[in-house]
N, C-alpha and C positions, 0 to 999 in steps of 0.2 A: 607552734606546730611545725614537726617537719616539712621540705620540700615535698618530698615524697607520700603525704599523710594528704598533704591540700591537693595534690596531682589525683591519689584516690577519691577524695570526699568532691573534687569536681569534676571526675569522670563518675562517680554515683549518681550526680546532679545533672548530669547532660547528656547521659549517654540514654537510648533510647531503643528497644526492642520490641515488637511489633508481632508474636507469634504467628497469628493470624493471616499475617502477608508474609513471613520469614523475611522480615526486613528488620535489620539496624541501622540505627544513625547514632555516631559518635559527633558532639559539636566543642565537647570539652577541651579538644587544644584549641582553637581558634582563638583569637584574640578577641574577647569582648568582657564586659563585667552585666551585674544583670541588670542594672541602669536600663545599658542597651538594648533588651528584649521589652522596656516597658517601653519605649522612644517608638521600638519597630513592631509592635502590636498594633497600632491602630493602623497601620500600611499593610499588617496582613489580615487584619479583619476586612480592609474595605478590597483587598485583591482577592479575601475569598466570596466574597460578595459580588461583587465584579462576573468573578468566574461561575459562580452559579445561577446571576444572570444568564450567562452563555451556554451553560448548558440548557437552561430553560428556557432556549428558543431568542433570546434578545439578537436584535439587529445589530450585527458587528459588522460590517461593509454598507455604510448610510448611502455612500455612492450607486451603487448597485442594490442596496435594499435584501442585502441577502444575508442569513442567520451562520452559525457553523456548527455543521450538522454530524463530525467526526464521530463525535460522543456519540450518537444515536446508533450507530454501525455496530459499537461494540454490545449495546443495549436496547435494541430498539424499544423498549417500554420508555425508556427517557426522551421521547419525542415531545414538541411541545404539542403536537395535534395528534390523533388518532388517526388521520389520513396519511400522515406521515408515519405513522408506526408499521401501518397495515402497509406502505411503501416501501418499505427498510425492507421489511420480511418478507415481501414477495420475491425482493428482489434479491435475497439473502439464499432463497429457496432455490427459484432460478440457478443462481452462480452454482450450488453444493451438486445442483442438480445435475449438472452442463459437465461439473468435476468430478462427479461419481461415473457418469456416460464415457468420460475418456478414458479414465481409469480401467474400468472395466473394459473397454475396447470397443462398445458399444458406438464410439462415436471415435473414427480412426484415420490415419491418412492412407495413400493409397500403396503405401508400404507394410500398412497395418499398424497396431495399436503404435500409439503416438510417445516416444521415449525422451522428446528435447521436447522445450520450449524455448523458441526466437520473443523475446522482449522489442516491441518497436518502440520507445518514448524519447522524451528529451526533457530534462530537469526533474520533477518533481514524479512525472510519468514510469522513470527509471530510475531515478531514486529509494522509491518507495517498494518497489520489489525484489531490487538487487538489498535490501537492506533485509527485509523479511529473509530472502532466501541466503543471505550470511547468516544472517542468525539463526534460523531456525535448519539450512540445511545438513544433510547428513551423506553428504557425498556422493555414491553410486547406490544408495539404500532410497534414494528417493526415485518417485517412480518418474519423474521428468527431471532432465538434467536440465537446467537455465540459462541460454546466453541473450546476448545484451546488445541494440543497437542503442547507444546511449548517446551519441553525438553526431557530425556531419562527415567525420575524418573517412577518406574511402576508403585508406589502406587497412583501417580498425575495421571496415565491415567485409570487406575482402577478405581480411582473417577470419572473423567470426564463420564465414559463409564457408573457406579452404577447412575448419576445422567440423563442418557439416556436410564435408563432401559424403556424398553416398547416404546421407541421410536425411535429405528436407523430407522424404516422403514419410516420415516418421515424424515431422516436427513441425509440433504446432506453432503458428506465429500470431500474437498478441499486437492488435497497433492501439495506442492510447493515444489518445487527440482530444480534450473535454468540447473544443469547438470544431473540428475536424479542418482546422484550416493553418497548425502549424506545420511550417513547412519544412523544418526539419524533421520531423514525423514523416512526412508526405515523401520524403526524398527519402528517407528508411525504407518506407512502405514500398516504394519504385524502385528501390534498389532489390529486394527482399523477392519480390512477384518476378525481375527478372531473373534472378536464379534458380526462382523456380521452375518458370519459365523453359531456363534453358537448360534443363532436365524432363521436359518433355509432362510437367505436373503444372495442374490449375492453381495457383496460390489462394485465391477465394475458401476451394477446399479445404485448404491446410489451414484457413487465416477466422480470428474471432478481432471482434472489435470491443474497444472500452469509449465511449464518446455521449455524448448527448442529446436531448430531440432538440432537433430544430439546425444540430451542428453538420456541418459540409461534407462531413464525412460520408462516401459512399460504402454501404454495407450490401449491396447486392451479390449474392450467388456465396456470404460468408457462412461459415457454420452457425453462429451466434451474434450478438451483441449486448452488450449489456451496457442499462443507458445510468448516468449519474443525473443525480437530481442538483438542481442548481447549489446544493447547500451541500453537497457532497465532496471532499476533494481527493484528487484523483491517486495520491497516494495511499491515501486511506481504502479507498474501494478497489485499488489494484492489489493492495498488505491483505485482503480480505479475498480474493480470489486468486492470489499466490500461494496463500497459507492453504490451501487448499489442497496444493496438490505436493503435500509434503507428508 
């Protein structure tokens, strides 16, 4: 048999299409013979085992006692409890709710309907929405333009703020904290309020929070909050209330 005969008869054999999801997977070049898929089946039978453990509620952080609850965000019927389901979705409702109200203008700054959004997080906080809104964004066609306090650097927030001259009263600002006590959050958050500040606007106004009960986080006089449940993480519930307003 040709080189080129075995090259097709093993890209027939490995190659893999999926209409359904419009997914392909090619594995035919890689180097393996099929020895190796019967070696590495039983490591993916017990990883998918594993993993659907974890979707069905099993304790992954024994430390803390706490399950991981991502999955449920995109599905709330995959809860492992009915209390939890009926939590997902309330709070699911909430956020489309909170996002339909600004949209509409229904819920505005004191410049009127709100055009930016100020990100306050740090790590996974601003991760997780600067990642939604590269990928899903569509540049001036979306109805809030996105910036980022993403770290401690002043001179990176002094930009972001010189590129929002003339418009915090139009911009909504997000602080994400899950225990309301990081403090580079907290120093976004004071940096953020004195700009607005000193523009003659209450930042409270202009300002929603992302945090949790029981966390440090002061939410008096904000438009919103929206609280994560301990099994929630914060990238996940900010990719769900970013996507939002796209």
């Amino acid at each position: 048999m040709s080189h080129s005969s075995a090259s097709w008869d093993r890209f027939k054999t490995y190659f893999l299409h999926l209409e359904s999801l419009g997914l392909s997977v090619d594995i035919s070049k890689m180097s393996f013979v099929e020895e190796d898929l019967e070696t590495l089946k039983s490591l993916a039978s017990k990883s998918l085992q594993e993993m659907k453990a974890l979707e069905s509620g099993a304790v992954a952080n024994p430390d803390e006692g706490r399950k991981v609850g991502h999955y449920w965000l995109r599905d709330a019927r995959l809860a492992s409890t009915p209390e939890e389901t009926d939590q997902i979705k309330q709070a699911l409702s909430q956020i489309q709710s909170f996002t339909q109200k600004v949209h509409e203008g229904s819920i505005q700054g004191k410049g009127g309907r709100f055009q930016n959004l100020l990100v306050i997080g740090i790590g996974g906080s601003a991760l997780g929405p600067q990642f939604v809104a590269h990928a899903l964004g569509q540049g001036h066609q979306d109805k809030l333009q996105p910036y980022f306090f993403d770290n401690t650097d002043p001179d990176g927030m002094d930009r972001v703020i010189a590129s929002l001259d003339g418009a915090l009263d139009c911009t909504l600002s997000i602080v994400i904290s899950k225990s309301g006590g990081t403090k580079e959050t907290r120093n976004g958050m004071l940096e953020a309020k004195r700009a607005y500040e000193t523009t003659g606007l209450s930042f409270e106004q202009h300002a929603v929070a992302i945090t949790s009960d029981g966390s440090q986080h002061t939410v008096a006089g904000f438009l919103g909050a929206a609280r994560l449940r301990d099994d929630d993480g914060k990238r996940a519930v900010q990719g769900t209330i970013q996507a939002g307003d796209h």
